[in-house]
C-alpha positions in Angstrom: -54.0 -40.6 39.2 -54.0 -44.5 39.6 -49.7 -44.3 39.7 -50.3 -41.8 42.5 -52.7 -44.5 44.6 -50.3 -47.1 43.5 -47.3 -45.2 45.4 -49.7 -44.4 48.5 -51.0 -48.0 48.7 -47.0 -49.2 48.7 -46.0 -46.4 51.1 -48.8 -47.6 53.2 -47.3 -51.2 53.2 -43.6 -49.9 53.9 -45.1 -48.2 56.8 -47.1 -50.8 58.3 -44.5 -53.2 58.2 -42.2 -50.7 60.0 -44.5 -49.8 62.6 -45.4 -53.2 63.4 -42.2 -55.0 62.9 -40.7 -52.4 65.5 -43.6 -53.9 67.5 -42.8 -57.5 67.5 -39.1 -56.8 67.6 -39.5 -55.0 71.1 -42.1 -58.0 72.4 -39.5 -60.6 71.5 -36.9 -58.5 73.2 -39.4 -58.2 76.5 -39.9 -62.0 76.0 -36.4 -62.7 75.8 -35.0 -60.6 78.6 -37.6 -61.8 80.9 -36.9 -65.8 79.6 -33.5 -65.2 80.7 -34.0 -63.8 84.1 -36.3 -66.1 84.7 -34.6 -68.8 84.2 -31.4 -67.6 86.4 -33.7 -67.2 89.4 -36.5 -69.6 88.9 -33.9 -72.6 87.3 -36.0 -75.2 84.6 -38.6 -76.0 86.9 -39.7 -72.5 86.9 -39.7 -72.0 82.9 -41.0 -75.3 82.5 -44.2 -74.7 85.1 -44.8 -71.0 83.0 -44.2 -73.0 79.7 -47.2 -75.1 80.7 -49.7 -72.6 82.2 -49.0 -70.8 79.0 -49.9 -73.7 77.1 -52.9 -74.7 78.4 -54.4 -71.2 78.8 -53.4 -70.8 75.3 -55.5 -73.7 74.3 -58.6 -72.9 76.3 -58.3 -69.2 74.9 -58.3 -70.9 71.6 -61.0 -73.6 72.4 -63.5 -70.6 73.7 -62.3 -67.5 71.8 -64.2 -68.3 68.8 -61.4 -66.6 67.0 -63.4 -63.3 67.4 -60.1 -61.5 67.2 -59.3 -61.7 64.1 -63.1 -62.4 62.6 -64.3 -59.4 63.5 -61.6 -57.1 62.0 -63.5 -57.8 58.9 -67.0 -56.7 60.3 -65.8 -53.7 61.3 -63.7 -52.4 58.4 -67.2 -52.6 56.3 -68.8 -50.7 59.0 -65.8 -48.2 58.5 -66.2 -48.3 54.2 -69.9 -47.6 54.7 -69.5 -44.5 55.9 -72.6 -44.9 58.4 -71.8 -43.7 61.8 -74.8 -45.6 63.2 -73.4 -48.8 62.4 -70.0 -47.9 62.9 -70.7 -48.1 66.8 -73.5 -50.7 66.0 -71.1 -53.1 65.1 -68.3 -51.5 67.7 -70.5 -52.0 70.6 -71.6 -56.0 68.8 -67.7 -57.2 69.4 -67.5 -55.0 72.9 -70.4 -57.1 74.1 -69.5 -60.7 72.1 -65.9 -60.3 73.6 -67.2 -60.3 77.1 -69.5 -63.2 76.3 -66.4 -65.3 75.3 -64.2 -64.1 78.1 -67.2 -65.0 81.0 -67.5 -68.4 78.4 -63.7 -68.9 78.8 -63.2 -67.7 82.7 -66.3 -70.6 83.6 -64.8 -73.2 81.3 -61.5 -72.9 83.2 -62.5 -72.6 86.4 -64.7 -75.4 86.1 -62.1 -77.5 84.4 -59.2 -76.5 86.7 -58.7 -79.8 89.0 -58.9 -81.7 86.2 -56.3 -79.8 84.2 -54.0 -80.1 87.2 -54.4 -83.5 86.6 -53.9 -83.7 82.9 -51.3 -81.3 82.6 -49.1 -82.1 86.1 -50.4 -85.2 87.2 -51.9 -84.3 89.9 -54.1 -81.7 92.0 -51.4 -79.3 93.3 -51.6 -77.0 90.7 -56.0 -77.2 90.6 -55.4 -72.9 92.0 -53.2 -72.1 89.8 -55.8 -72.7 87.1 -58.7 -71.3 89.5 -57.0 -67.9 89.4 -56.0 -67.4 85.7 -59.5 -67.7 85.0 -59.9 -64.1 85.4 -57.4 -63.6 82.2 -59.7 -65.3 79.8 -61.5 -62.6 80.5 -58.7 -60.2 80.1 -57.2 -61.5 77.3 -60.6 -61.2 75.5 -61.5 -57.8 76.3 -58.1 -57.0 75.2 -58.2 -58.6 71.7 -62.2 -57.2 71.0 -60.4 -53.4 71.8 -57.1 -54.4 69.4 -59.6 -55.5 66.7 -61.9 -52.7 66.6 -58.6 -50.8 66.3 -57.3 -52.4 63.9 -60.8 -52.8 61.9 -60.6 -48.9 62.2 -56.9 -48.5 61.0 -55.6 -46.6 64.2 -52.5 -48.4 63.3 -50.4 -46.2 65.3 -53.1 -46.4 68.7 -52.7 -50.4 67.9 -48.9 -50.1 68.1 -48.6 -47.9 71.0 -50.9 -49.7 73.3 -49.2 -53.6 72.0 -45.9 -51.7 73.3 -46.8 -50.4 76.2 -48.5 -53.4 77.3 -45.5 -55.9 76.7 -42.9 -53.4 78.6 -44.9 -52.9 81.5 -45.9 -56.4 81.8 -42.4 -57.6 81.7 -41.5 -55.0 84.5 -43.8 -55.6 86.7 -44.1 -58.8 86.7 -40.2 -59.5 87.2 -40.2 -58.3 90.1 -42.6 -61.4 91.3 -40.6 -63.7 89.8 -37.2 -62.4 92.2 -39.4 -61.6 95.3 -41.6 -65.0 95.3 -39.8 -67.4 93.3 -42.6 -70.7 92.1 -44.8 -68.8 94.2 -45.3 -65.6 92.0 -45.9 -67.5 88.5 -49.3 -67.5 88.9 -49.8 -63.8 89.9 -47.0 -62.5 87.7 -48.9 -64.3 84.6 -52.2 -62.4 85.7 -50.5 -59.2 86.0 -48.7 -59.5 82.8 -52.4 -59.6 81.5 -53.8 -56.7 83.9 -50.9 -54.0 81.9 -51.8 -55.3 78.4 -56.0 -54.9 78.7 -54.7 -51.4 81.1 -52.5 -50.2 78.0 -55.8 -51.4 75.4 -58.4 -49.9 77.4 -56.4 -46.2 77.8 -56.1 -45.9 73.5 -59.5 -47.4 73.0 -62.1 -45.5 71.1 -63.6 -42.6 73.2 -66.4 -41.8 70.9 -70.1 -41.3 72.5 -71.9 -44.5 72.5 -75.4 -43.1 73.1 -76.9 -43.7 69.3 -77.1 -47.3 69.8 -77.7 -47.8 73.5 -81.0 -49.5 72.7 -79.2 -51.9 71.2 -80.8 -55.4 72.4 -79.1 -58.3 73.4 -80.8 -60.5 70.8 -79.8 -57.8 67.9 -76.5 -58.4 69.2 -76.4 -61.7 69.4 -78.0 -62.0 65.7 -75.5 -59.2 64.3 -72.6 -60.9 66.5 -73.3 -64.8 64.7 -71.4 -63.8 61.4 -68.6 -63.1 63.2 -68.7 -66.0 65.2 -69.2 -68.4 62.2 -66.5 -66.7 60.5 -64.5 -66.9 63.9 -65.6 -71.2 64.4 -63.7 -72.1 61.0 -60.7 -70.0 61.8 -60.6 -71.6 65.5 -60.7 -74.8 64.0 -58.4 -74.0 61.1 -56.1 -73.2 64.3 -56.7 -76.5 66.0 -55.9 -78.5 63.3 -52.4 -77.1 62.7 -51.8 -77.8 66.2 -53.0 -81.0 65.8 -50.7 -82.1 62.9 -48.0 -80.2 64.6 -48.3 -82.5 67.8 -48.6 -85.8 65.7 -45.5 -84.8 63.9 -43.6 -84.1 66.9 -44.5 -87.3 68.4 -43.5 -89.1 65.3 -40.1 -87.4 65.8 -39.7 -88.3 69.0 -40.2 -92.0 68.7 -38.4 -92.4 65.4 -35.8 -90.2 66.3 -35.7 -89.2 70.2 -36.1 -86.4 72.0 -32.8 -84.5 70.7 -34.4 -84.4 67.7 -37.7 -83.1 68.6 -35.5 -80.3 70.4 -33.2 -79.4 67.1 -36.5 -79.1 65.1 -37.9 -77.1 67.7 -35.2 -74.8 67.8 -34.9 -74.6 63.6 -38.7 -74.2 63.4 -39.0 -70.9 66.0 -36.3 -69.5 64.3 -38.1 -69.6 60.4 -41.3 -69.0 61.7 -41.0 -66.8 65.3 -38.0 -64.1 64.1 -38.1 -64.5 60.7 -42.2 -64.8 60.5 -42.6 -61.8 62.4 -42.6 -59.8 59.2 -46.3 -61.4 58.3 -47.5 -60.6 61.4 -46.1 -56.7 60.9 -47.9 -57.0 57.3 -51.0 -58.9 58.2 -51.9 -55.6 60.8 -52.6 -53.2 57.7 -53.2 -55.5 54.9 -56.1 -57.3 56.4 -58.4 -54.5 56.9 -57.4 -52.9 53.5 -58.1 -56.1 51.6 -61.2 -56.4 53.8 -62.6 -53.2 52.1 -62.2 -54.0 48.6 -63.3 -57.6 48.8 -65.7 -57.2 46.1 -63.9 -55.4 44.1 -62.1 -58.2 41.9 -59.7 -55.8 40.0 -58.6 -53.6 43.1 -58.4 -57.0 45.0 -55.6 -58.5 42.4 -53.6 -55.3 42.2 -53.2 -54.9 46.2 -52.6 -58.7 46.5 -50.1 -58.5 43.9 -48.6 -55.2 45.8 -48.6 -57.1 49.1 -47.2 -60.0 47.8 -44.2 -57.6 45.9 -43.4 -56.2 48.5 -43.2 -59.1 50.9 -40.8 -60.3 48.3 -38.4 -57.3 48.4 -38.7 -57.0 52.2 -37.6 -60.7 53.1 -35.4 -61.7 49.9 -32.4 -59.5 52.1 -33.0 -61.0 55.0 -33.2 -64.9 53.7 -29.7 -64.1 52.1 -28.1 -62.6 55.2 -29.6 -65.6 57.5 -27.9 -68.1 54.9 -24.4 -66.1 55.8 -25.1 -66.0 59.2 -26.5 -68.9 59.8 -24.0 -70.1 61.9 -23.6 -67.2 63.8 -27.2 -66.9 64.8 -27.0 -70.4 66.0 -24.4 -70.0 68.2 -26.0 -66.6 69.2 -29.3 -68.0 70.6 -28.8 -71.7 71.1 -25.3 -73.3 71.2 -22.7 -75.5 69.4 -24.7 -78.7 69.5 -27.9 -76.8 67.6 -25.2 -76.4 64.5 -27.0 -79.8 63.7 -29.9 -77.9 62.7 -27.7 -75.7 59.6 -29.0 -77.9 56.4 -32.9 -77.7 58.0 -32.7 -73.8 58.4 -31.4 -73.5 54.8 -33.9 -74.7 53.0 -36.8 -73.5 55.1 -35.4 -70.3 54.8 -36.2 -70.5 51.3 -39.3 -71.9 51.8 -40.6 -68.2 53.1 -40.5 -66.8 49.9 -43.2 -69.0 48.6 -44.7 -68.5 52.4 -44.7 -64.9 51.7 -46.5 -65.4 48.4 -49.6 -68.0 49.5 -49.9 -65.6 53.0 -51.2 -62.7 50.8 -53.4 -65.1 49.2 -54.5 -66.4 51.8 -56.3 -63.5 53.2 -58.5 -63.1 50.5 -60.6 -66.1 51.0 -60.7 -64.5 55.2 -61.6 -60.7 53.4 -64.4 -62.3 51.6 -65.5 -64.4 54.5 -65.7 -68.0 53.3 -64.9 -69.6 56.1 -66.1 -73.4 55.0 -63.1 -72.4 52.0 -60.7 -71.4 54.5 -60.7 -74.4 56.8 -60.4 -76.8 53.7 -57.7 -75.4 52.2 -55.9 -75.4 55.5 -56.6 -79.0 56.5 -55.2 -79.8 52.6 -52.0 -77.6 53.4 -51.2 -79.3 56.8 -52.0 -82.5 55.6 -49.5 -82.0 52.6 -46.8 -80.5 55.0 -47.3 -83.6 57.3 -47.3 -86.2 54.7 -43.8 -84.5 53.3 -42.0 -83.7 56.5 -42.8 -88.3 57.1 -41.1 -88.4 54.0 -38.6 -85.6 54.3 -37.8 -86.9 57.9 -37.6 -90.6 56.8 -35.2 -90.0 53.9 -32.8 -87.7 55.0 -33.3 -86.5 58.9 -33.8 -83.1 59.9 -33.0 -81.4 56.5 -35.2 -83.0 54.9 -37.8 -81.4 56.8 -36.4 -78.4 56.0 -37.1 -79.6 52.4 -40.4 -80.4 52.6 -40.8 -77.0 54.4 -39.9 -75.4 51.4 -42.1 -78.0 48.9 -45.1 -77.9 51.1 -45.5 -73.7 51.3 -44.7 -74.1 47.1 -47.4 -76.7 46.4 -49.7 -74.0 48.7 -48.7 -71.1 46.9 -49.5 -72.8 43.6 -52.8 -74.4 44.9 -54.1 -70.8 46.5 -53.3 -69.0 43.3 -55.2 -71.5 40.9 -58.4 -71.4 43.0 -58.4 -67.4 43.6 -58.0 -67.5 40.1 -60.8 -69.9 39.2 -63.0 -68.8 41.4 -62.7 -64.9 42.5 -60.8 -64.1 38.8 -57.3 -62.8 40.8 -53.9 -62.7 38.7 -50.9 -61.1 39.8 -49.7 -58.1 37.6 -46.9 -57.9 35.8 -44.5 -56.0 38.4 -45.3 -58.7 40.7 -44.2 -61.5 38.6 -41.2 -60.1 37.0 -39.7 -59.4 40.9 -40.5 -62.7 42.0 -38.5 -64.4 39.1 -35.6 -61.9 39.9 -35.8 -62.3 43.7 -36.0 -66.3 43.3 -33.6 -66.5 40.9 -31.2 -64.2 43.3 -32.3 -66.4 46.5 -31.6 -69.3 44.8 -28.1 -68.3 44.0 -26.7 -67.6 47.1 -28.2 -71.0 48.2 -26.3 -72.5 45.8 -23.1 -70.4 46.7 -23.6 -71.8 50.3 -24.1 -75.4 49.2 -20.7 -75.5 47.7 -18.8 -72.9 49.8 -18.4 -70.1 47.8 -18.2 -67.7 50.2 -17.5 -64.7 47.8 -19.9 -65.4 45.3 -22.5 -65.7 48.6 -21.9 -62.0 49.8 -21.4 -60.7 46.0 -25.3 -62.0 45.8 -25.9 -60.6 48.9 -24.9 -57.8 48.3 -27.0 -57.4 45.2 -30.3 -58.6 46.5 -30.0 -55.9 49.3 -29.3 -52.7 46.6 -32.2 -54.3 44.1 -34.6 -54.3 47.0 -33.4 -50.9 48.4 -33.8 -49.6 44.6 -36.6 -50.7 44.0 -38.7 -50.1 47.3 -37.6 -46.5 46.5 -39.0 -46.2 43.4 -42.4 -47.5 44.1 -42.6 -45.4 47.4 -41.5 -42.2 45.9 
């Protein structure tokens, strides 16, 4: 009986990750296609302008989201567990209502603050309308996320995946044609309407159930049921702020010791490890959050699908870190050009560095199941003030590979730090399938990295090879 849950809860990862990778492939494809157009017709001034709404829209969403996107996947997955319809569309209708509380809270903030981001951001108040009228997709943007959340609290995976789709291809084509038609002057509306299709494409695969059994619902309920969420949804938001934070004091330490070549080589390296290669947690994280949500008291089922998670994040990624060593310089060439070659020794190592990534990421998530936010945020400020103090170091020693070193240290000393305090403190170990394919996989990882180090290009694909039939092998057998 338990072997038989153990294949569905693996089948269920396999699946997820599928579903969802498929997802983020086809929105970096959208993103990609409409990069390059854009920047044919609108030139650098063009991507650069986007580049910077984006930005700062980003930041406010951040600011005034109070991360209820992701905090409330956990409400409503216990909702779900319970079994109790009533507070099933209790705690549905609680984020419908909190997510147009922070969208009006983020619309007002912009708006108000528009000619003085014009300012800040361009220098001056020409842009001030730009910023007036992409207040409405705060508003958007959360309505959107509260719908994507109650889905995925609700494990309508496959409503979650169809609507993301939908939403990033008709975006992209109908905003293009702005972009052709109006040149600068169609930005703006294009970045609304991009917005308009993704909350359409949400709203059409919401929930249709009746919502009559908890119309008398009050606002101060609400807002009383809707605080744990938003607690929960504070630390995270500031957990996301801080990460920026570090992220922009080391890229202004790399431009003054180093220039701004450098900061756009580590640029490049960094989207490549994290963007393409980390779309694989975001695939994963869709499933696996709402599943661990629902055991999160449970300390024995709670180790064996962390330890399942974290196996077979293992056997999904150690292929594709050994084909991105063998490729490496292909994909370089592919998506950036000869002078990014430069960036070869950083995307080695980091590469690595996602196996251990892979490992503290399914960690991670327990302390967000079990909704100790105060936990969270400390053990992210420790991480990103580990990873900053070794890529000083890593970056003073020996340039741009040495970040990719201390990449690869930082995510090990995490991994190692999240397992000793879920271990301490919630009981967790990692069985023994788990630890025997981590030594295998690492051990295999580790020796086509060495066969790339000194060139021996046969020994590299023999590995490679290997590592790809293992996985394959194995991911049958614990599916089927």
């Amino acid at each position: 009986m338990e072997k038989t849950e153990d294949i569905r809860n693996y089948r269920r990862i396999v699946k997820a990750t599928g579903l969802f990778g498929g997802v983020q492939v086809i929105n970096i494809l959208c993103s990609l296609v409409k990069t390059k157009l854009i920047a044919v017709w609108l030139g650098a001034e063009g991507v650069g302008l986007i580049g910077l709404y984006n930005t700062t829209v980003d930041m406010m969403t951040s600011l005034t989201g109070l991360g209820l996107r992701n905090s409330s996947v956990r409400d409503i997955t216990h909702a779900v567990k319970s079994g109790d319809e009533r507070k099933i569309q209790e705690t549905k209708l609680v984020v419908r209502r909190w997510s147009w509380f922070v969208g009006l809270l983020g619309s007002v903030v912009l708006l108000t603050l528009a000619p003085c981001l014009s300012r800040w951001t361009f220098g001056n108040d020409k842009y001030m309308w730009g910023f007036v009228i992409l207040s409405c997709t705060m508003l958007l943007k959360a309505l959107t996320d509260g719908e994507q959340a109650i889905l995925q609290g609700s494990k309508r995976l496959k409503k979650l995946a169809r609507c993301s789709v939908w939403g990033a291809v008709a975006g992209t084509v109908f905003s293009l044609p702005l972009y052709y038609f109006f040149g600068l002057d169609g930005i703006v509306p294009s970045l609304v309407l991009y917005a308009v299709s993704l909350w359409t494409a949400t709203f059409l695969s919401r929930d249709k159930e009746p919502m009559r059994s908890v119309e008398s619902l009050s606002y101060k309920e609400t807002w009383q049921k809707g605080r744990t969420m938003a607690s929960l949804g504070i630390f995270m938001t500031v957990s996301g702020f801080v990460t920026t934070l570090f992220s922009y004091l080391f890229i202004t330490y790399l431009n003054y010791r180093g220039g701004t070549a450098d900061v756009g080589y580590y640029q490049a390296g960094y989207t490549l490890v994290t963007r393409y290669v980390g779309l694989i947690f975001t695939a994963m994280g869709m499933e696996y959050y709402p599943r661990l949500s629902a055991v999160s008291e449970d300390k024995e089922t709670l180790s064996k699908y962390v330890s399942q998670q974290a196996e077979i994040s293992l056997l999904i990624l150690a292929p594709l870190v050994c084909m991105f060593l063998i490729c490496r310089e292909w994909i370089i060439h592919l998506l950036y050009t000869s002078q990014f070659v430069i960036i070869e020794g950083y995307l080695s190592w980091a590469i690595l560095g996602t196996l251990f990534k892979a490992v503290s990421w399914s960690l991670g998530f327990i302390l967000l199941a079990k909704g100790v936010g105060k936990l969270f945020l400390i053990t992210e400020i420790l991480s990103n003030l580990t990873l900053f103090a070794l890529n000083l170091g890593g970056y003073h020693f020996l340039g741009l590979t040495g970040i990719g070193i201390s990449y690869m240290a930082g995510y090990f000393i995490y991994m190692t730090g999240m397992y000793i305090l879920c271990r301490m403190k919630y009981g967790i170990r990692f069985n023994r399938s788990f630890r025997s394919v981590f030594i295998i996989i690492l051990v295999l990882c580790l020796g086509t990295f060495i066969s790339y180090m000194f060139r021996l290009n046969w020994l590299m694909m023999g590995i490679t090879i290997f590592v790809c039939l293992y996985s394959a092998i194995y991911l049958k057998k614990k599916i089927l």
